[in-house]
Each structure stands twice: as C-alpha cells, then as structure tokens.
C-alpha positions as CSV (number, residue, x, y, z in Angstrom):
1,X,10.9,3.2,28.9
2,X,13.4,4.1,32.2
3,X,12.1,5.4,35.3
4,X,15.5,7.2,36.7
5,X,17.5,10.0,34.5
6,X,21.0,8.8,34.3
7,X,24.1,10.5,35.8
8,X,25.8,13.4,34.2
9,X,29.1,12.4,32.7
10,X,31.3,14.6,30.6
11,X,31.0,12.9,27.4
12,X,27.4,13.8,27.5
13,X,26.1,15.9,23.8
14,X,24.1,18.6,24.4
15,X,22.1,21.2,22.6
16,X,18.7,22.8,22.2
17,X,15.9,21.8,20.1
18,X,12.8,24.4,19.9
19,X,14.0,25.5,23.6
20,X,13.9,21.9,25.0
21,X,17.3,20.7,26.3
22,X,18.3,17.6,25.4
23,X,21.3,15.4,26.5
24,X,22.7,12.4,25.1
25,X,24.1,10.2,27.1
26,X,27.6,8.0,26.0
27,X,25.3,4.8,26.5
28,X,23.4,6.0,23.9
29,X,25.6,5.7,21.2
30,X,27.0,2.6,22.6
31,X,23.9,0.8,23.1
32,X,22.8,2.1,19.4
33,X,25.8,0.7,17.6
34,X,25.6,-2.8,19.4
35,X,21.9,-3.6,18.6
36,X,23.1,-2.5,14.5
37,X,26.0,-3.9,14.3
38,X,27.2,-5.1,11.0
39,X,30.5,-5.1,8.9
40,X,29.6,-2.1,7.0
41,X,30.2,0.7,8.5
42,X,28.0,2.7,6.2
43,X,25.2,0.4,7.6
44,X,26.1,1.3,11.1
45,X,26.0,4.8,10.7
46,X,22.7,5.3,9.4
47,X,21.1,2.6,11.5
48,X,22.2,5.5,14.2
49,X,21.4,8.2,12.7
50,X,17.8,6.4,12.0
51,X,17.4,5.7,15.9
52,X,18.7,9.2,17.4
53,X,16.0,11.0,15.0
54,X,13.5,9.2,15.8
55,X,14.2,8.8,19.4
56,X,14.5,12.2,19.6
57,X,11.4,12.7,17.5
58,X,9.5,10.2,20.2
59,X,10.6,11.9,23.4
60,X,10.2,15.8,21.3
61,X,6.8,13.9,21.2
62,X,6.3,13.6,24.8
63,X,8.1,17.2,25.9
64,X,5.9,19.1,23.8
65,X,2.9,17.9,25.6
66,X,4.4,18.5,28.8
67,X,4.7,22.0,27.7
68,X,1.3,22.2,27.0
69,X,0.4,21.1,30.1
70,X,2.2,24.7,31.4
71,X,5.2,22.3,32.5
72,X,8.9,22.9,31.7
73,X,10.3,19.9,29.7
74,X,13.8,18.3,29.0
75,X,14.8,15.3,27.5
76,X,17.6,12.8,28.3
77,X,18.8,9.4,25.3
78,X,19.9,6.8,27.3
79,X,21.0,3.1,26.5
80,X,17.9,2.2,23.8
81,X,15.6,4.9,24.4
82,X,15.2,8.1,26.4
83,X,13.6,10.0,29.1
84,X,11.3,13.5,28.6
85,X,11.2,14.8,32.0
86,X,9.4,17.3,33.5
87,X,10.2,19.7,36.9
88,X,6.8,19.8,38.7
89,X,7.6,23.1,40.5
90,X,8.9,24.8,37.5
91,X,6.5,25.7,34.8
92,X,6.7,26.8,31.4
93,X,5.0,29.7,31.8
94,X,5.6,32.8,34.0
95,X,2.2,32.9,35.7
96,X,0.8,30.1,36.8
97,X,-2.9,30.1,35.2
98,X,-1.2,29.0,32.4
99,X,-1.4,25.7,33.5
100,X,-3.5,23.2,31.7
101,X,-3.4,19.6,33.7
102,X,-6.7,17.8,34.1
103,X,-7.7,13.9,34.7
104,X,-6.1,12.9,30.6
105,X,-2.8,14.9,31.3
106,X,-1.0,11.9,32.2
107,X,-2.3,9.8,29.2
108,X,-1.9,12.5,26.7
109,X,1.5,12.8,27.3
110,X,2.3,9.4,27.0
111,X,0.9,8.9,23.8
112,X,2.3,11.7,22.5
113,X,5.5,10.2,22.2
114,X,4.5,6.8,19.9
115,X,2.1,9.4,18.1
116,X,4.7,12.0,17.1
117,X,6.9,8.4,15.5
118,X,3.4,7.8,13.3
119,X,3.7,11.5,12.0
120,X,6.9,11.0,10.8
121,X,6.3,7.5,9.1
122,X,3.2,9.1,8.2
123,X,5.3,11.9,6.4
124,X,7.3,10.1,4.5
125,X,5.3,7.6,3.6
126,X,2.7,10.7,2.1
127,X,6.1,11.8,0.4
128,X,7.6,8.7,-1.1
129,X,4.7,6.7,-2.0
130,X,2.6,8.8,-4.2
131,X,6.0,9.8,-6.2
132,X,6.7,6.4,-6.5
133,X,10.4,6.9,-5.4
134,X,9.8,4.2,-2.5
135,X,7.3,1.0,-2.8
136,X,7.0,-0.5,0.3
137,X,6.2,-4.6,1.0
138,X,5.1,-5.6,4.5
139,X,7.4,-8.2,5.9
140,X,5.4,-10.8,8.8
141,X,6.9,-12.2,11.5
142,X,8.2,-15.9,11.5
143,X,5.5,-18.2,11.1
144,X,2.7,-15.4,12.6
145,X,0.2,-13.1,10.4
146,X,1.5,-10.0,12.6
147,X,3.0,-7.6,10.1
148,X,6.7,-6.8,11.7
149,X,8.3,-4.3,8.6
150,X,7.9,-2.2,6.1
151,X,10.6,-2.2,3.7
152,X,11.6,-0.5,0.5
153,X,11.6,-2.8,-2.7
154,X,13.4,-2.7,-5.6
155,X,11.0,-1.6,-7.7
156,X,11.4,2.1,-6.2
157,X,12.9,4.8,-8.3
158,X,15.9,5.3,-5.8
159,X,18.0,2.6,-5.8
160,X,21.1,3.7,-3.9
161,X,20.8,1.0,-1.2
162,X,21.8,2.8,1.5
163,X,19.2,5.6,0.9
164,X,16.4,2.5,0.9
165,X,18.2,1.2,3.8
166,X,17.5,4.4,6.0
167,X,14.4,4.4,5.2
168,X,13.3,0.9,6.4
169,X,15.0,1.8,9.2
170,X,13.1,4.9,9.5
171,X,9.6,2.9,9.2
172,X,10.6,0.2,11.4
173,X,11.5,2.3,14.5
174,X,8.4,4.3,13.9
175,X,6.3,2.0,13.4
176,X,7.0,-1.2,14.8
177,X,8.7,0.2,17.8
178,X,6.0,3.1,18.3
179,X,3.1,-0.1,18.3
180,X,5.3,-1.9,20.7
181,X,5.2,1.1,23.2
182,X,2.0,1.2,23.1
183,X,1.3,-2.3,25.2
184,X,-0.1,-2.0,28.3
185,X,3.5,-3.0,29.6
186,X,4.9,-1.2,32.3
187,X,7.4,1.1,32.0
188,X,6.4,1.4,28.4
189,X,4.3,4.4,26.8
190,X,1.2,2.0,26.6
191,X,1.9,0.9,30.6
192,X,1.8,4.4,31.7
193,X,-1.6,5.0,30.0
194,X,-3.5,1.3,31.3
195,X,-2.1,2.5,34.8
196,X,-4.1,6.0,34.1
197,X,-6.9,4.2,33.1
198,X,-7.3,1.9,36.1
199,X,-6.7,4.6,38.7
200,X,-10.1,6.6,37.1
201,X,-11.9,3.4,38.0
202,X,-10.7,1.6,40.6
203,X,-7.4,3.5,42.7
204,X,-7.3,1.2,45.6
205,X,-6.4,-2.0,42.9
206,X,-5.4,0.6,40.2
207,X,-1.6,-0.4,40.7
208,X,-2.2,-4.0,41.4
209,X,-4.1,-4.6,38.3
210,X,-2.0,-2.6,35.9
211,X,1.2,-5.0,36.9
212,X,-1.1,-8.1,36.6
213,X,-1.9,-7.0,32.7
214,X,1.7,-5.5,32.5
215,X,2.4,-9.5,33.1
216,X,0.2,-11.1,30.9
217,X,1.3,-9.2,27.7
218,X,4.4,-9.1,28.6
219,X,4.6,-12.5,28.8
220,X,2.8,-13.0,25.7
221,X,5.7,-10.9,23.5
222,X,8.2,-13.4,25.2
223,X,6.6,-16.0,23.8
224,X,6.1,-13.9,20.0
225,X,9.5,-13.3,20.2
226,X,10.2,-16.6,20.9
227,X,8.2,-18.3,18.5
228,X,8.9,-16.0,15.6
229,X,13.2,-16.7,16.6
230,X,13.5,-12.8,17.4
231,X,16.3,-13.8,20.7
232,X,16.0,-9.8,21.4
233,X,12.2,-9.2,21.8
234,X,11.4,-12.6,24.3
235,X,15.0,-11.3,26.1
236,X,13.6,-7.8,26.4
237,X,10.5,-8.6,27.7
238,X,11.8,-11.4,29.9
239,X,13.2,-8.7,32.2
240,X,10.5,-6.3,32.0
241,X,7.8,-9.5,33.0
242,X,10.5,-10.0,36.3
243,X,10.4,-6.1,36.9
244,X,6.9,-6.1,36.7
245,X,6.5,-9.6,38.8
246,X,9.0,-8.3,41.0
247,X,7.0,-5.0,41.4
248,X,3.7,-7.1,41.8
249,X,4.8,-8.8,44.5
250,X,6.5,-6.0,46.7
251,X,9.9,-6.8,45.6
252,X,10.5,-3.9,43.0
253,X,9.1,-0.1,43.2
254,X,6.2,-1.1,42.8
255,X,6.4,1.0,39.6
256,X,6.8,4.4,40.6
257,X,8.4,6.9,38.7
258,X,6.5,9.3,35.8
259,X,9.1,10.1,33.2
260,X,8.4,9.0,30.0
C-alpha cells in the first residue's frame, strides 16, 4: 500500500527468492510485533512468521507478474506491508521483444498480489479441510453480517493451539486482508486497479474520479470499523480518506507513484 521504497539501512535482511530480491526492512519487524502483541511470546512469534509469509507471498504475487510483463522485479517489507517494484528501463529479458505490456498490464499486476494470498488460503484450506485436521467457523464482525475470520475450532484433529493459532492467522491475513486490498482505495491494490479502469474511459477526470470513490469507501470502512469497535481499521482508513482528500484537493501528490 506505500508509494516510496524506504531508505537502505544496515539492519536491512536480504536474500533471493526464485531470482527476485527482496529486502526487509527493520520497520518491518517492528511494526509486525506491535500490531500482535501479546504476553506470550510463542503468540508473537508466529503472528510474524504468519505476516512475513504471507506478505512476502502477496508482493511474490505482484513481482511475478511484473516479470511477465518482460520487467525486472524486486520487492521491499516495510512497516505493515511491502513494495514490488519494478525498473522501467531494465527488463527481464535480454532482448526486448520479450516484452508483454498492453492496456490490463497495470491491473493485472495489481491483482496479482491479493490473488496469490487466495492461493495460499486456498491451499490449505484444500489440504486441511477434506482431512478433517482443521474445521473452520466463520467469525462476523460486531453487530454486522460481514464475515471478518475464519478460525480453527476445536473440533479439529490438531489440537496443539499454537499450530490452530497459525493457521487462523494464516486465513485472516489472506483472506481478510487480501479482500480489503481489493477496495477501490487508493494506494491499495483495489485503488490502483479502479484508477486503471477510469483512465480507459474517461483520462481527463480519470484521477479526479478515482480519489472521489477512493473517498467514499474509504470513508465507509471508517465507519465499519467504527461500528464493529475495530479502533485499528476506522484509524487506518482515517488517514488514508485525508491522503486521498488531501490528494483530491491538490494538497497531496495527487496520487502518483506505481509500486505496488
């Protein structure tokens, strides 16, 4: 969901994953323990491990269609998400009419990020379910029908807690948080692909219009999160509604930027 890659510092972790650099930024980790805090430390340690997979998993998402698109990808977890950035003078290819970027380029790789998170839930939910080691129940947010998690019960046959605990973890960042990416909220996933859309119809407005819906909705999750007590959703989306009205009305960048 940022626009700008962040600094290079020397606590930064990196490594390689199928020829894609990634780096981890300290603020990361920080960021990760603070939103799962809790007194056991067993807790706190998979709650990251669930959150650099599939964060990693998203942006792997997002870098692997900008490969296809005959770009040369890298990816970047910052604060509580990440970047996949892309070089758009250095390709992935050595010759050139290997390059594959048409008209849905921008909206492909956007949702190829949220769509890699469904795989995964999709995966082990085609693993665990039929086997009957996990049974799921659908938890609802406060006083709403909107369906908010999917956790483990105890009628599964693993019953090491922890193990269950992962694992709800696992569904509600890839699930819950994959959905939420998809709103037509600027800079989210689903913001970069309305944006798309109303440039093939209308460019002159194309910007205008996208912040004006980026406003509504994103007001409208303030509110959810509000009404169903969730403090960190209506405070999340409280700053991203003053980006966006701040963007709207000339204040902001007027939401440049293409890293996803």
């Amino acid at each position: 969901m940022f626009l700008t890659e962040p600094s290079h510092t020397q606590y930064d972790f990196h490594f390689r994953l199928f020829g894609v650099p990634v780096r981890v930024h300290p603020l990361f980790w920080l960021f990760t323990v603070i939103l799962g805090f809790n007194q056991d430390p067993k807790m706190v340690l998979l709650w990251v491990a669930a959150v650099f997979i599939s964060i990693l998993v998203h942006e792997m998402g997002h870098a692997m269609a900008i490969r296809w698109y005959g770009w040369s990808p890298s990816v970047v977890l910052y604060s509580l998400g990440g970047l996949a950035i892309h070089n758009p003078y250095v390709t992935a290819y050595s010759g050139s009419s290997q390059l594959r970027r048409n008209k849905w380029t921008q909206i492909v790789i956007s949702l190829a990020g949220p769509f890699a998170g469904f795989l995964m839930a999709g995966l082990l939910i085609a693993i665990l379910v039929p086997t009957e080691w996990v049974k799921f129940k659908i938890i609802y947010f406060s006083g709403t029908d909107i369906p908010f998690l999917l956790l483990p019960t105890e009628e599964s046959k693993i019953t090491n807690p922890y193990v269950l605990m992962f694992i709800g973890d696992m569904m509600y960042i890839n699930i819950w948080w994959g959905l939420v990416n998809l709103l037509p909220i600027w800079p989210l996933d689903g913001g970069h692909v309305s944006r798309e859309l109303f440039q093939m119809f209308d460019r002159r407005e194309a910007l205008r219009n996208s912040l004006v819906l980026s406003l509504v909705c994103a007001g409208g999750m303030v509110l959810l999160g509000a009404k169903s007590g969730n403090g960190f959703i209506a405070m999340m989306f409280v700053f991203m509604a003053i980006s966006n009205y701040q963007d709207l009305t000339g204040g902001g960048r007027y939401g440049g930027g293409n890293p996803w």
